[in-house]
C-alpha positions as CSV (number, residue, x, y, z in Angstrom):
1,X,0.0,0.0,0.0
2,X,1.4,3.2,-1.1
3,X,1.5,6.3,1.6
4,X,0.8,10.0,0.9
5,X,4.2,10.7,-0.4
6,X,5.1,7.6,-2.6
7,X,1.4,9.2,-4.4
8,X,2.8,12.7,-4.3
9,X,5.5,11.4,-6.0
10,X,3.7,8.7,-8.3
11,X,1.8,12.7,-9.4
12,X,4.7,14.2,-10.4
13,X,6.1,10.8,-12.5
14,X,2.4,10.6,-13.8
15,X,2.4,14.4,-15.1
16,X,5.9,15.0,-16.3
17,X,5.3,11.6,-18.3
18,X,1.9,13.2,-19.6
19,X,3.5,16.1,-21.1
20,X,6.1,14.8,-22.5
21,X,4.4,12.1,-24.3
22,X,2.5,15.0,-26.6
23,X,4.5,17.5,-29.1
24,X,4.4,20.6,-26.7
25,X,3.7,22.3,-30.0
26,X,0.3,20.5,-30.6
27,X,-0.9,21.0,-27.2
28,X,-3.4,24.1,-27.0
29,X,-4.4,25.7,-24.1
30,X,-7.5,24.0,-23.5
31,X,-6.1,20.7,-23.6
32,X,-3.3,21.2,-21.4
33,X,-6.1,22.6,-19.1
34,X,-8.1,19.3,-19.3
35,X,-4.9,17.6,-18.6
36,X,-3.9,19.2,-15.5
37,X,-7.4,19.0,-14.3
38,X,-7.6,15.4,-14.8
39,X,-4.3,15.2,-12.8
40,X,-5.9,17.2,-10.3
41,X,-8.7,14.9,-9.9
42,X,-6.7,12.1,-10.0
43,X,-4.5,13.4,-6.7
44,X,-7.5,15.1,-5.1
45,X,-9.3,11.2,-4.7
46,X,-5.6,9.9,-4.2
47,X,-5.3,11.7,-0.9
48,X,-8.7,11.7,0.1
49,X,-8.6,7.6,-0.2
50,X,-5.4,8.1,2.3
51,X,-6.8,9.9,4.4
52,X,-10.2,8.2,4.8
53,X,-9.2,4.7,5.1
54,X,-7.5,5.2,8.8
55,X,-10.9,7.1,9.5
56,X,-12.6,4.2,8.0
57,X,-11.4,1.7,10.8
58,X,-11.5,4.2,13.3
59,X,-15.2,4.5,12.5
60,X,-15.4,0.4,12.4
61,X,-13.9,0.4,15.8
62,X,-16.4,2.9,17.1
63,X,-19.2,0.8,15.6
64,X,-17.6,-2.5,17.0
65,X,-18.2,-0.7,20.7
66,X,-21.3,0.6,19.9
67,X,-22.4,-2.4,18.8
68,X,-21.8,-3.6,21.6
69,X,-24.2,-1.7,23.7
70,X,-26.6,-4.5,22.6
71,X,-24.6,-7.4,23.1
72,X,-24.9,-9.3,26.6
73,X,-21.8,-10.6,28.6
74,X,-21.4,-13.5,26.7
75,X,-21.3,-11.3,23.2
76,X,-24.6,-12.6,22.1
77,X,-26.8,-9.6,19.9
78,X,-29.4,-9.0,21.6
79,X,-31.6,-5.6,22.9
80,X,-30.9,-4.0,26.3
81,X,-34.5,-5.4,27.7
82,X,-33.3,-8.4,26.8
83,X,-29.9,-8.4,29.2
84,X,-32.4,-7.4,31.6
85,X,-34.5,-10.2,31.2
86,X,-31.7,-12.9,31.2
87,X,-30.0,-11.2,34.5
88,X,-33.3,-11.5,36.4
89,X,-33.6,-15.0,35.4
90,X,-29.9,-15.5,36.6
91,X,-30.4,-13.4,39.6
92,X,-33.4,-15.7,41.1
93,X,-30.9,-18.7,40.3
94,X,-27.7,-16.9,42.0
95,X,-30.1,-16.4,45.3
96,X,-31.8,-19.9,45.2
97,X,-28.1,-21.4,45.0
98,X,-27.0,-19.0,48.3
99,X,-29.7,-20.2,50.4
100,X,-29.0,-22.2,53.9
101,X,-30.2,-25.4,54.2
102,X,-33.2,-24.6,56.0
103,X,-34.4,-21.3,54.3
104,X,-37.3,-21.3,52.7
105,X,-37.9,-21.0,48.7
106,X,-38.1,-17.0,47.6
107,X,-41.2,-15.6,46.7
108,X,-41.4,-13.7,43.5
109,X,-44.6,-12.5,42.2
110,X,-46.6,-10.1,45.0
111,X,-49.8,-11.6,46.5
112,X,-52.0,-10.0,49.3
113,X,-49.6,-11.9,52.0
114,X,-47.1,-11.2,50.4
115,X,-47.1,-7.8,48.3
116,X,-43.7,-6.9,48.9
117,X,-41.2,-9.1,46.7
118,X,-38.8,-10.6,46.4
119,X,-38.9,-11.9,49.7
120,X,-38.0,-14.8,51.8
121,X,-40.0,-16.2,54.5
122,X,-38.2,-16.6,58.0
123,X,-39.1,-18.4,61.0
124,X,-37.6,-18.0,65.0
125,X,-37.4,-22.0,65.1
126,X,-34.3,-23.8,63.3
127,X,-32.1,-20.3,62.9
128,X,-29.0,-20.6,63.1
129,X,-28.0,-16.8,64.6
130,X,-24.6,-16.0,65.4
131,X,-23.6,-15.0,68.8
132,X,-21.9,-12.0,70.2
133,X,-17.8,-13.0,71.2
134,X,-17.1,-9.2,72.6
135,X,-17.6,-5.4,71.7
136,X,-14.4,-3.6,71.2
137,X,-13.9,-1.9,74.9
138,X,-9.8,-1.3,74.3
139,X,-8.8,0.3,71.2
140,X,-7.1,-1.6,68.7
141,X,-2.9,-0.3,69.0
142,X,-2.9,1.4,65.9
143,X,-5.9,3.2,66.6
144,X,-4.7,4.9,70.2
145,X,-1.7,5.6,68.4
146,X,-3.3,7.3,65.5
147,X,-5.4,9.8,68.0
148,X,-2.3,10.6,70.3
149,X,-0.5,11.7,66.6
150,X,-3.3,13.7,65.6
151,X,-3.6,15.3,68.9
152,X,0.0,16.2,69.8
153,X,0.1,18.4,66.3
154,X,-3.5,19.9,67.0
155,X,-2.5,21.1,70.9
156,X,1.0,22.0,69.9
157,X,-1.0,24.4,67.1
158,X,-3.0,25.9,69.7
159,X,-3.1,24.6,73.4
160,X,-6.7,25.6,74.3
161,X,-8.2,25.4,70.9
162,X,-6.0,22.0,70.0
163,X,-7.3,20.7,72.9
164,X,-10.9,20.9,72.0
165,X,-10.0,19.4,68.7
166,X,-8.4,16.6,70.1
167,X,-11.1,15.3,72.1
168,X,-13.7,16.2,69.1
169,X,-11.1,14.0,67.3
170,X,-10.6,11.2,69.8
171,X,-14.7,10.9,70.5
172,X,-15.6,10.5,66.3
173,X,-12.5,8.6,65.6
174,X,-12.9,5.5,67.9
175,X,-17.0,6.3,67.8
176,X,-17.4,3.0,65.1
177,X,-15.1,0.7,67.6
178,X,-16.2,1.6,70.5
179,X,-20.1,1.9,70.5
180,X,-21.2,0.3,67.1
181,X,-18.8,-2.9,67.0
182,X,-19.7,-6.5,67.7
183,X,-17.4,-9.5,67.3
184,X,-19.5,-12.7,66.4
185,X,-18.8,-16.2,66.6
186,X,-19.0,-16.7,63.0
187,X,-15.9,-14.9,62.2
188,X,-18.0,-11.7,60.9
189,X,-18.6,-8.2,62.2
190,X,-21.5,-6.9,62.9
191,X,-21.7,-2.6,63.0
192,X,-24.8,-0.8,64.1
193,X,-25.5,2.9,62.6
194,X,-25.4,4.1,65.9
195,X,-29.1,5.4,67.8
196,X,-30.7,2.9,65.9
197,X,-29.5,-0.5,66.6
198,X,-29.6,-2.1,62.9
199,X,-27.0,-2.4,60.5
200,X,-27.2,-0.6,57.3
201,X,-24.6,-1.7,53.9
202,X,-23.9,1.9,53.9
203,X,-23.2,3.2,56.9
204,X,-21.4,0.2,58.2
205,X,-18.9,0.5,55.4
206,X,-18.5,4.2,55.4
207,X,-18.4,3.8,59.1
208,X,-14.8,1.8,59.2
209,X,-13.5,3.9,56.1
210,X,-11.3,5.9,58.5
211,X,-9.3,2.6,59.3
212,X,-8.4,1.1,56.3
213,X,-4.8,2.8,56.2
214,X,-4.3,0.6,59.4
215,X,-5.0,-2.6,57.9
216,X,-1.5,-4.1,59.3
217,X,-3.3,-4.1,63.0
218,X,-4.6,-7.6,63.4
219,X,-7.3,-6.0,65.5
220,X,-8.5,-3.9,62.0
221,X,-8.2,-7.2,59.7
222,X,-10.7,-8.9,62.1
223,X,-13.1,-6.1,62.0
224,X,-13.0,-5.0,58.2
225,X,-12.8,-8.6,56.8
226,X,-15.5,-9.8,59.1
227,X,-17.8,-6.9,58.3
228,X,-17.6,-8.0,54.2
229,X,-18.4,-11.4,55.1
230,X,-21.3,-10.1,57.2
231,X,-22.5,-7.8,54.1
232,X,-22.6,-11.4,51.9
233,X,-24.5,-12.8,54.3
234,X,-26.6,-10.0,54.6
235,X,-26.7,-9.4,50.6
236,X,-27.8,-13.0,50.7
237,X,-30.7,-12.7,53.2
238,X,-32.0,-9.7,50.5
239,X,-30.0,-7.8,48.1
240,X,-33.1,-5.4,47.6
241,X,-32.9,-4.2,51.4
242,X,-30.6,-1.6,53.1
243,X,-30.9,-2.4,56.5
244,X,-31.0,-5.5,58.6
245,X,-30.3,-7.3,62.0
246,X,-29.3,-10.6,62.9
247,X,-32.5,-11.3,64.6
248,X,-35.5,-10.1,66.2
249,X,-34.6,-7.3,69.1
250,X,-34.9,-7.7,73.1
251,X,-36.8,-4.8,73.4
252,X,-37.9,-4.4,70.2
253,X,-39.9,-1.3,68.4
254,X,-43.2,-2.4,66.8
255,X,-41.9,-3.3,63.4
256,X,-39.9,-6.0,65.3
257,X,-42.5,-8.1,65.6
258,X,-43.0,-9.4,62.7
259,X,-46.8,-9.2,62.2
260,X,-48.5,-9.2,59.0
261,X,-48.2,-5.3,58.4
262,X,-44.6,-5.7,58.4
263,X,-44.2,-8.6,56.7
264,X,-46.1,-6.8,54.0
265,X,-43.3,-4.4,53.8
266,X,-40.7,-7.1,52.9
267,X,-39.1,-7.7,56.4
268,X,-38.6,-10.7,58.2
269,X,-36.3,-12.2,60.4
270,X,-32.6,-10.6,59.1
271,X,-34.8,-7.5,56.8
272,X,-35.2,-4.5,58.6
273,X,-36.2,-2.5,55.9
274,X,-36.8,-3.7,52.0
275,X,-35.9,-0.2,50.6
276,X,-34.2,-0.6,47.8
277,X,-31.3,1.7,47.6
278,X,-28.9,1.5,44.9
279,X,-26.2,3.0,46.3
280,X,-26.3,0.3,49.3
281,X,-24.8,-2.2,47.2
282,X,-22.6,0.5,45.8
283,X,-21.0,0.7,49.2
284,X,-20.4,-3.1,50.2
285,X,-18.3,-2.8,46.4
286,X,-16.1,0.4,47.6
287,X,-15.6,-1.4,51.0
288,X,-13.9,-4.3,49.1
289,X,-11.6,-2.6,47.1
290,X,-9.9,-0.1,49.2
291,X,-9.5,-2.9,51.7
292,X,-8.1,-4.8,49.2
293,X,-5.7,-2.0,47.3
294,X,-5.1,-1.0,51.1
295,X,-3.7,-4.7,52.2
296,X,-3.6,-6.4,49.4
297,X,-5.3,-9.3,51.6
298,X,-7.0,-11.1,49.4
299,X,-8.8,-14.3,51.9
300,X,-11.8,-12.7,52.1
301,X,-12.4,-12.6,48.3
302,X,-13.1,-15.8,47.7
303,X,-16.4,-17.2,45.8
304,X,-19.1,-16.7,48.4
305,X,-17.6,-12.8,47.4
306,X,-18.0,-13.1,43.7
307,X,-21.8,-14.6,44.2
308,X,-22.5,-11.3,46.4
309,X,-20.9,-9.3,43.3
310,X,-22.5,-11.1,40.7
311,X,-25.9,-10.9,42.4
312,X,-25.5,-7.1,42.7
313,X,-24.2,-6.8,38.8
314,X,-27.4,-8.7,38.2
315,X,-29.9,-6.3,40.0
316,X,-28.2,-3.1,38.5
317,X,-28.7,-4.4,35.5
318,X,-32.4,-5.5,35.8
319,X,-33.1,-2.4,36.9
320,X,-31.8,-0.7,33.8
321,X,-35.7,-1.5,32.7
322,X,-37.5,-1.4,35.8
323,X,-41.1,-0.6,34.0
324,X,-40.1,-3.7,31.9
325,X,-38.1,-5.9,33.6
326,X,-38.0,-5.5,37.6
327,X,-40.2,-8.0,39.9
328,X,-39.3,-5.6,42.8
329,X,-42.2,-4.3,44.6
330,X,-42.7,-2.6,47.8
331,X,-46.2,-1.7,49.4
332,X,-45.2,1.8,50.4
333,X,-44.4,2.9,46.6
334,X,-47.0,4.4,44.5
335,X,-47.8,2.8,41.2
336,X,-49.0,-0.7,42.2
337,X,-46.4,-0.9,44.5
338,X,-44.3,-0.5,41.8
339,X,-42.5,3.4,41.9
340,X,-43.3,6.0,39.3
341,X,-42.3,5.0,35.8
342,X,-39.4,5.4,34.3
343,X,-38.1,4.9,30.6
344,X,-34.7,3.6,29.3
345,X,-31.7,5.5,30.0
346,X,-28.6,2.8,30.0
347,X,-29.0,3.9,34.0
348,X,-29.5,1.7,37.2
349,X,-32.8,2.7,38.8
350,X,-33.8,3.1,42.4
351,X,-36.7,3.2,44.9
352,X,-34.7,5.6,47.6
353,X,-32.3,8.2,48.2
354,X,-29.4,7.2,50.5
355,X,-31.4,9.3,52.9
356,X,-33.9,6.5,52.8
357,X,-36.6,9.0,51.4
358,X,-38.3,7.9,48.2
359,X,-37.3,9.0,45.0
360,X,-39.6,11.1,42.9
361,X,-38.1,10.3,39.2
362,X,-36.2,6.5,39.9
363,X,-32.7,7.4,38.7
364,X,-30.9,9.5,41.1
365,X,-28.0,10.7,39.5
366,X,-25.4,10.8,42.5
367,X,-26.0,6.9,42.8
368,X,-25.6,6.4,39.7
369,X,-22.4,8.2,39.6
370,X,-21.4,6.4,42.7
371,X,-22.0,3.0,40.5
372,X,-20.3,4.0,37.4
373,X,-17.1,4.3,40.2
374,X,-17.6,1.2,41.6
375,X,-17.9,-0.7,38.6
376,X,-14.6,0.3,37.3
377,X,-13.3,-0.9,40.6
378,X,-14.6,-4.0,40.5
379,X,-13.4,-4.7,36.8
380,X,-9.3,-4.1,38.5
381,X,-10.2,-6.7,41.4
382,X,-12.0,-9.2,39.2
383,X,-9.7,-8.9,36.5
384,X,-6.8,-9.3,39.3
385,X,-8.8,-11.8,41.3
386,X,-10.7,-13.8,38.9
387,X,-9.2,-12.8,35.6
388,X,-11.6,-16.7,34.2
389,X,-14.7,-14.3,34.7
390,X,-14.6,-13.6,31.4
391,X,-18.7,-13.0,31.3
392,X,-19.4,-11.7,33.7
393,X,-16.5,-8.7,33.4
394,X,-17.8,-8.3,30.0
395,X,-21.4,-7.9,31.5
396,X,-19.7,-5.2,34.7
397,X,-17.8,-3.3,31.4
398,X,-21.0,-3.3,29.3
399,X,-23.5,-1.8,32.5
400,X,-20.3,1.2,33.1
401,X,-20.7,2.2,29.4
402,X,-24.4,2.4,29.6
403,X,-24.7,4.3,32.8
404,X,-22.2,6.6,31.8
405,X,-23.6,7.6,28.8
406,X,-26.9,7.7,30.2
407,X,-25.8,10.0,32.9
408,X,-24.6,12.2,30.5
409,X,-27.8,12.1,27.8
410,X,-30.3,12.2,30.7
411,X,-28.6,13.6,33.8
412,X,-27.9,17.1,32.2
413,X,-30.0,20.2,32.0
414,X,-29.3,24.1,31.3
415,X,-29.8,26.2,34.5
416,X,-30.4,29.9,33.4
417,X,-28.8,31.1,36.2
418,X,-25.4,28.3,36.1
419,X,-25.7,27.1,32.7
420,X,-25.5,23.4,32.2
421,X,-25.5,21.5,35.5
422,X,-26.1,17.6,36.7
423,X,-29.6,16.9,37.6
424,X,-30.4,15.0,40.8
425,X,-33.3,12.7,39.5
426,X,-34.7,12.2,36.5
427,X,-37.4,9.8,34.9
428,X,-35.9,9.4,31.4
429,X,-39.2,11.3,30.2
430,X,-37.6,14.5,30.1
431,X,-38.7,15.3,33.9
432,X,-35.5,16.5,36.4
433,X,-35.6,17.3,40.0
434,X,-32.8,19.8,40.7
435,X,-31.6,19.6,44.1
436,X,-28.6,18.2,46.5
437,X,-29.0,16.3,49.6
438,X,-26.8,16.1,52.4
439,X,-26.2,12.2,51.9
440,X,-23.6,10.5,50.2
441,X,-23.7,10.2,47.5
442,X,-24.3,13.8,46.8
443,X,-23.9,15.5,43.8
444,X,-21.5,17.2,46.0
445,X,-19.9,14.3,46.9
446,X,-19.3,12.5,43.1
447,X,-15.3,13.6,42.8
448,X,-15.1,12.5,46.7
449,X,-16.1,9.6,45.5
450,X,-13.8,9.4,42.6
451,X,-16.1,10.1,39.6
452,X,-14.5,11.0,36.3
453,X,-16.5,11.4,32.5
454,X,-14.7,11.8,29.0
455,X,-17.7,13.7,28.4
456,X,-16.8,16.2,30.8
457,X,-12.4,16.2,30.7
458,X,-12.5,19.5,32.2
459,X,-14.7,18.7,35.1
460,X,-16.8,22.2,34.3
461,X,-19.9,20.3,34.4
462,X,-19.2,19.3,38.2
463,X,-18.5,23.3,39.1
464,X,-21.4,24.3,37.8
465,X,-23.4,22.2,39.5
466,X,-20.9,22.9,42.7
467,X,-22.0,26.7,42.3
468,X,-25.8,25.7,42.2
469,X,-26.1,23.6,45.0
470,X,-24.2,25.5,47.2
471,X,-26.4,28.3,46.6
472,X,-30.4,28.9,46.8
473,X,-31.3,27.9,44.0
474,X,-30.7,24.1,45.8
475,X,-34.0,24.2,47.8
476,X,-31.9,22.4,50.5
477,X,-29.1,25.0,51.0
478,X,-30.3,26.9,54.0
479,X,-28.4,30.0,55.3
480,X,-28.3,31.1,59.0
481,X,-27.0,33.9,61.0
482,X,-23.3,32.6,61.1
483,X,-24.2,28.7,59.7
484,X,-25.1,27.9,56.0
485,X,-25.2,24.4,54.4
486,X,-27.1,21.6,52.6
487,X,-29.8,19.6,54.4
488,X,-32.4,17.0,53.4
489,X,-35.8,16.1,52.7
490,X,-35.5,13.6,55.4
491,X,-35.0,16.4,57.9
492,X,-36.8,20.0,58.9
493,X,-36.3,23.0,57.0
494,X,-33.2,25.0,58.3
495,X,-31.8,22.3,59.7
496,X,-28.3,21.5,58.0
497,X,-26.1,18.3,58.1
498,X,-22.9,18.4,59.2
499,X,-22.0,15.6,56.6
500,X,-22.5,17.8,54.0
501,X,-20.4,20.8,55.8
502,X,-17.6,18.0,55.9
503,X,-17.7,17.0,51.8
504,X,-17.5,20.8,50.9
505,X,-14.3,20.1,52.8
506,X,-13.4,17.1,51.1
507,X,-13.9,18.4,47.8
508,X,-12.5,21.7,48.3
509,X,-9.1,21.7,46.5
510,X,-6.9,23.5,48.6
511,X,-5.3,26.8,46.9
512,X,-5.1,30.7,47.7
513,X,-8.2,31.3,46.1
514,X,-10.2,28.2,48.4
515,X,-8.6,28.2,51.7
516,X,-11.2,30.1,53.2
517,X,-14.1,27.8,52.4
518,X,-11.8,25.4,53.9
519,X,-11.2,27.5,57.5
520,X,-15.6,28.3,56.8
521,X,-16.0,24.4,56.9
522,X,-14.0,24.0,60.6
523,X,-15.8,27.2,61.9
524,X,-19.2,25.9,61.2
525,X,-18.2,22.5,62.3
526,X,-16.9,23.3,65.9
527,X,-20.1,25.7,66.5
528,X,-22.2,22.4,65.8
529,X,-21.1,20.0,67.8
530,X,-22.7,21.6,71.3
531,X,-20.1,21.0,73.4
532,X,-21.4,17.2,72.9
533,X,-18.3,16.6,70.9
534,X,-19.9,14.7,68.6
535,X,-21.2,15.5,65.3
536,X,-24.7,15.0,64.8
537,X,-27.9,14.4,61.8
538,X,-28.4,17.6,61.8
539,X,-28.8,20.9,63.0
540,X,-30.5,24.4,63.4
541,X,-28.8,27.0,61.1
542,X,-29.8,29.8,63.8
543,X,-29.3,27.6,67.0
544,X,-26.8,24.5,66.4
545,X,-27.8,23.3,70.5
546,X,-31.0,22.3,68.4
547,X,-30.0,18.8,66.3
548,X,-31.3,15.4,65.1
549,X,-29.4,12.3,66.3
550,X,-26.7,12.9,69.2
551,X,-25.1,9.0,68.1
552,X,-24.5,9.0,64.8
553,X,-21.4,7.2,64.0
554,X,-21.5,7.5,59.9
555,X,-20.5,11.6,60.5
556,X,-18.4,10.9,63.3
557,X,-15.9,8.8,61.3
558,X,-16.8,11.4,57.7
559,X,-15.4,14.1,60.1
560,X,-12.4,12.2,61.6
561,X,-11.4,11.2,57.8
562,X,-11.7,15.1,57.1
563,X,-9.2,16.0,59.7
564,X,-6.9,13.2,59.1
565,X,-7.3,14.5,55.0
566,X,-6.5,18.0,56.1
567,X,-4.7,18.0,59.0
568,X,-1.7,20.1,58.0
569,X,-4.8,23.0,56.8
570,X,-6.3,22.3,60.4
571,X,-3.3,23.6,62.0
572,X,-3.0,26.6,60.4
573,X,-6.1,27.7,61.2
574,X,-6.3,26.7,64.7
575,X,-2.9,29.1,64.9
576,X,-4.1,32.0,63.4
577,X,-8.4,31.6,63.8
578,X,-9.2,33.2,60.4
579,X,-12.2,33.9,60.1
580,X,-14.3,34.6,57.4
């Protein structure tokens, strides 16, 4: 095959021949004309052939992918509704095969009994329920050592003001350990959210977070890798639900007792609550792969692990075509049960908010953000881990490609006031809900969380939206007399969360022009605590000795990871008190 200069010069050969192959004397004008146009032509499809070939298979390569947008994970060409179809049918196989002995057969299509689905009966007799060994009442080594680092810098910053620090520091630091923890007798860990004694896939994983860089302790190994085997088991039990327990409470509240009303909502004996929350499984994923790129353990990865991760592949992608596809009901959603509909996206739908509040348009964008993250995670550990799983890494590749190109067709809208901006819900029917909640994942929270687009290389689509929910035009950003900040929907009006205080923190990146946001975040924090040196839920923009939840270890470890990310900034300010 020639290149572009071997034709230039095949031109040159072809004209000078041409010419001299006719008596210059016999050549008129006009025919020399036609010659050299012909010559022209001739060069002009020459190097547009050059150039369009490497195009050609450029073009064949982007066809090859997008092909592949309707091809399942074992490169069969099907439609999208048809993955989702197939994965359902695989995901009621996957939970039938990680049932105990004695469980009883799932129930999949709703019935007056039963109207929340799927669901698994449970009965008190023939349980199997792992006992408590001990709660954690001395602090791992590593831990005790971490907290007496932290707090000789802070009190040799300032002595009166480091001091307060330090015991803020100490208090939300070993909070998770001290108050939440339980060792069981099944080698697992089992971590309650705090006030309310039930353990959530979120919370408990964002709840050790703090610890991972101390994964050499023994005393951390046992927690951490006991906590993901007690997600599997819990993923088992119902990969739909977001909270659960290990069996019925002592003292129980009244949707403990498992009577008919509440068995209608999808709980029994290990479900708590049959919310479906994407970003739950999202969670148990991120938990597993910083643990392992922390430790590089790898015990707890074994198969029971990659049933867990190929049961939540197959939900996420289900509920790409929830209207279609989904067998998921729960009695307290509107539309038979069923949640408002939604059309196709290449998104993972989802019945609530990682505030536990209902969503109003099924694909929250956060979440789905979240997902996109954690599916590229999960494609390094499997590929590392189980590098056979040929299928089902070509099914985890596929899903990423959708949801990111769905976020990016569906999730965006033009704000008048900030220009284009992420959404926080949207339907797929051209409806949006712009807002930002306090609870991760945020909109605020998606580069905490380590989201990146090629759509968006610049990241301008992410200050944009930074400026908008930060502002008023976020219908949860409430300003005080000294306080401002993002609440929820799950909380009163005026009442901000400290956990979203903490991510502007987080995602503030540190320069001349920032580092008073930065000293705004640890004024607004220390005013909130109450002198209860805790953080809390929430709390009253115009009195902060009004809050929501006292014990709430999720924001007690999010604000110890801030300090331990910031430290050095800390510091500074404590030295010198800017204020803003």
């Amino acid at each position: 095959m020639y290149s572009r200069g071997s034709y230039n010069e095949y031109y040159v050969r072809f004209i000078r021949n041409l010419s001299q192959s006719i008596p210059k004397r016999k050549i008129s004008k006009n025919l020399l004309l036609i010659y050299l146009m012909i010559g022209l032509i001739l060069t002009f499809n020459i190097l547009f052939m050059t150039d369009i070939f490497p195009f050609s298979s450029l073009c064949k390569l982007q066809e090859s992918v997008i092909s592949s947008k309707s091809e399942d994970f074992n490169h069969d060409a099907i439609s999208t509704i048809e993955r989702s179809k197939r994965a359902l049918e695989k995901l009621k196989v996957l939970l039938a095969s990680a049932m105990s002995p004695d469980g009883q057969p799932w129930i999949w299509i709703p019935t007056k009994e039963y109207p929340s689905v799927p669901y698994q009966p449970t009965f008190l007799l023939n349980q199997t329920i792992p006992k408590p060994l001990y709660n954690i009442t001395d602090l791992p080594r590593s831990v005790v050592h971490e907290i007496n680092r932290v707090c000789r810098r802070l009190k040799q910053a300032d002595q009166v003001g480091g001091a307060i620090w330090c015991k803020l520091f100490k208090k939300t630091y070993s909070d998770t350990l001290v108050t939440t923890t339980t060792i069981l007798d099944d080698k697992s860990t089992y971590i309650i959210t705090g006030d309310i004694d039930l353990m959530w896939l979120r919370d408990s994983s964002a709840q050790v977070h703090q610890y991972l860089t101390l994964w050499q302790d023994l005393e951390i190994q046992r927690i951490v890798e006991g906590l993901i085997c007690r997600q599997i088991q819990f993923i088992f039990s119902n990969p739909y639900a977001s909270a659960f327990r290990l069996t019925l409470r002592p003292n129980p509240p009244s949707d403990d007792s498992l009577e008919p009303i509440h068995v209608q909502k999808g709980r029994n004996l290990h479900v708590a609550m049959h919310n479906y929350e994407l970003d739950s499984l999202c969670y148990h994923v991120r938990l597993s792969y910083f643990w392992w790129k922390r430790s590089q353990r790898t015990n707890v990865f074994n198969h029971q692990w990659l049933k867990a991760i190929s049961i939540i592949i197959q939900i996420m992608t289900v509920e790409q075509h929830h209207s279609e596809v989904s067998l998921y009901r729960y009695a307290e959603l509107d539309n038979n049960h069923q949640g408002s509909k939604v059309a196709y996206t290449g998104m993972t739908w989802s019945a609530f908010r990682p505030s536990d509040d209902a969503t109003k348009y099924g694909y929250i964008i956060p979440s789905n953000m979240m997902t996109c993250v954690v599916l590229e995670q999960l494609v390094e550990m499997i590929k590392k881990l189980f590098p056979e799983q040929i299928p089902l890494l070509n099914q985890i590749v596929q899903l990423h490609a959708d949801i990111l190109s769905g976020i990016n067709t569906y999730g965006i809208v033009n704000h008048e006031n900030y220009g284009k901006i992420y959404a926080f819900e949207t339907d797929g029917f051209s409806q949006h809900l712009l807002i930002d909640d306090a609870n991760i994942p945020s909109l605020l929270s998606a580069t905490y969380l380590g989201f990146k687009t090629p759509y968006d290389p610049s990241n301008l689509l992410m200050q944009s939206t930074r400026q908008f929910i930060l502002s008023k035009g976020n219908p949860y950003f409430f300003q005080g007399k000294n306080v401002s900040g993002i609440g929820s929907q799950h909380t009163a009006a005026n009442y901000v969360w400290p956990m979203a205080i903490i991510m502007e923190g987080l995602t503030t990146i540190i320069n001349n022009n920032t580092i008073k946001d930065l000293d705004y975040v640890w004024q607004r924090l220390e005013a909130s605590h109450a002198y209860t040196f805790s953080m809390h839920e929430s709390f009253n923009v115009n009195n902060p000795f009004e809050f929501t939840r006292e014990w709430f270890a999720w924001v007690n470890s999010l604000f110890a990871e801030l300090v331990l990310t910031h430290l050095e900034h800390l510091e500074g300010w404590l030295c010198f008190r800017r204020t803003i």
